[in-house]
N, C-alpha and C positions, 0 to 999 in steps of 0.2 A: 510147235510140233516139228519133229524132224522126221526126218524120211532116212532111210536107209538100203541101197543099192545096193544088192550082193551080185556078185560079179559070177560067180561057182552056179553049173547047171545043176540045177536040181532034176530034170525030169531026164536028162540027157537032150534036151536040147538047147539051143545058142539063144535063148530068151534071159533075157534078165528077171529077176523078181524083184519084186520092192514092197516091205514091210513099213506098215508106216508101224511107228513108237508114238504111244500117247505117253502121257501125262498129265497127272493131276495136282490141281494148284487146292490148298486149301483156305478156306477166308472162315474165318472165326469173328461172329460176332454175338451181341447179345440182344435179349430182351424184355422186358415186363411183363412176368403171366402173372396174374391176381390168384391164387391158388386158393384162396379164401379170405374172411373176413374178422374183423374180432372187435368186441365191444369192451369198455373198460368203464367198471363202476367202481364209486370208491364210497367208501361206507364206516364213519367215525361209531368205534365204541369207547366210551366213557366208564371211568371208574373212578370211583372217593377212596380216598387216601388221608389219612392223619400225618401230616407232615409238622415237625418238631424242630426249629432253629431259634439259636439264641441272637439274637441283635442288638446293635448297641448303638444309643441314641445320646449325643454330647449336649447340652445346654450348659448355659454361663450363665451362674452367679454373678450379679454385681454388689457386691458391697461397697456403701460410702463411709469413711472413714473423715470425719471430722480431723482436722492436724492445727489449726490456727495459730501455724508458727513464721512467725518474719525470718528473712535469710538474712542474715549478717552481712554489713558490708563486705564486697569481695567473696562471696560466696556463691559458687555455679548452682546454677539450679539442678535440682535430685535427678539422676537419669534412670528412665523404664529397668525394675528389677524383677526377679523371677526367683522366688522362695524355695524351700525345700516340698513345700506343700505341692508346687505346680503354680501357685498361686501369682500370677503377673500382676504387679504393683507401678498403678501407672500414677506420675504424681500429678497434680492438679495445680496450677499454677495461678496467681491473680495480679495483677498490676490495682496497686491502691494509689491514690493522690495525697498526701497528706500535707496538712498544713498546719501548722505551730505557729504559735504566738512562742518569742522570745524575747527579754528584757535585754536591750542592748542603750550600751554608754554610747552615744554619739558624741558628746564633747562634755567640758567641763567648763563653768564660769569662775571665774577669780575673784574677789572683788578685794578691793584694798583702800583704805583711805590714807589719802597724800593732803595734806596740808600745802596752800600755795600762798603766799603773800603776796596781793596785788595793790598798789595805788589806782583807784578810781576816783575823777569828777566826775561830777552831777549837778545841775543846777535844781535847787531844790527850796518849794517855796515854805516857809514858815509862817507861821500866825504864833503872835502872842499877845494876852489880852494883859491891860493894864488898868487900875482902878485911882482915881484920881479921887482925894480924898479933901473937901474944903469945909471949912467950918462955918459955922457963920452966928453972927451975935443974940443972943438971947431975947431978946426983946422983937425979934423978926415975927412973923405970922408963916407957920409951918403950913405948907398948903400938903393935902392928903394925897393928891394924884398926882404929887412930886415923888420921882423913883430915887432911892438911894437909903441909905442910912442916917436914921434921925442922931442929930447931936445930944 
């Protein structure tokens, strides 16, 4: 607050006056008045309705296809194809063992006969029977358990 001296007699005499000057300062603030209250319900209504959409549901055919064909020598195996149908063509593949009997030449024999002249010794024992043949005079006595041929 200030004060303020005026110097000028007011009444005509040698006194001073002195006004004081106020002033006012202002503060601004705030604060919570509850001015009321309010309650909040919430409350479903329900209604049926025909509702109409078209949906679309995929499943897959499989079809098996028999082929029971052997791949050629040197030949890759089918890669996955895809038709005009839509149709995806996957191939099926097997690994088989096989075994064959085959008649195979392993060699040939020759045979030839060759004629050889060899000299070979041997000692080698022979028999040979001999019959001694005697006569004897007529007037003898032939005995029966004599072996030989009678005169």
């Amino acid at each position: 607050m200030e004060t303020l001296v005026a110097t000028e007699k007011l009444d005509g005499t040698d006194h001073h006056a002195v006004l004081p000057l106020l002033e006012e300062a202002l503060r601004v603030g705030k604060r919570r008045v509850e001015t009321g209250r309010v309650r909040v319900s919430v409350a479903t209504d329900t209604e049926e309705r025909l509702v109409r959409e078209t949906l679309r549901t995929e499943r897959a055919e499989v079809e098996r296809v028999a082929v029971g064909r052997e791949l050629a020598d040197g030949e890759g195996a089918p890669a996955i194809r895809q038709e005009e149908d839509g149709t995806v063509v996957v191939p099926v593949l097997e690994e088989v063992l096989v075994v064959e009997r085959r008649l195979v030449l392993r060699e040939e024999i020759r045979l030839r006969l060759v004629a050889v002249d060899e000299t070979v010794e041997q000692p080698v024992t022979l028999r040979r029977q001999r019959a001694e043949v005697e006569r004897l005079p007529a007037s003898a006595v032939i005995d029966p358990d004599a072996v030989g041929p009678a005169a």
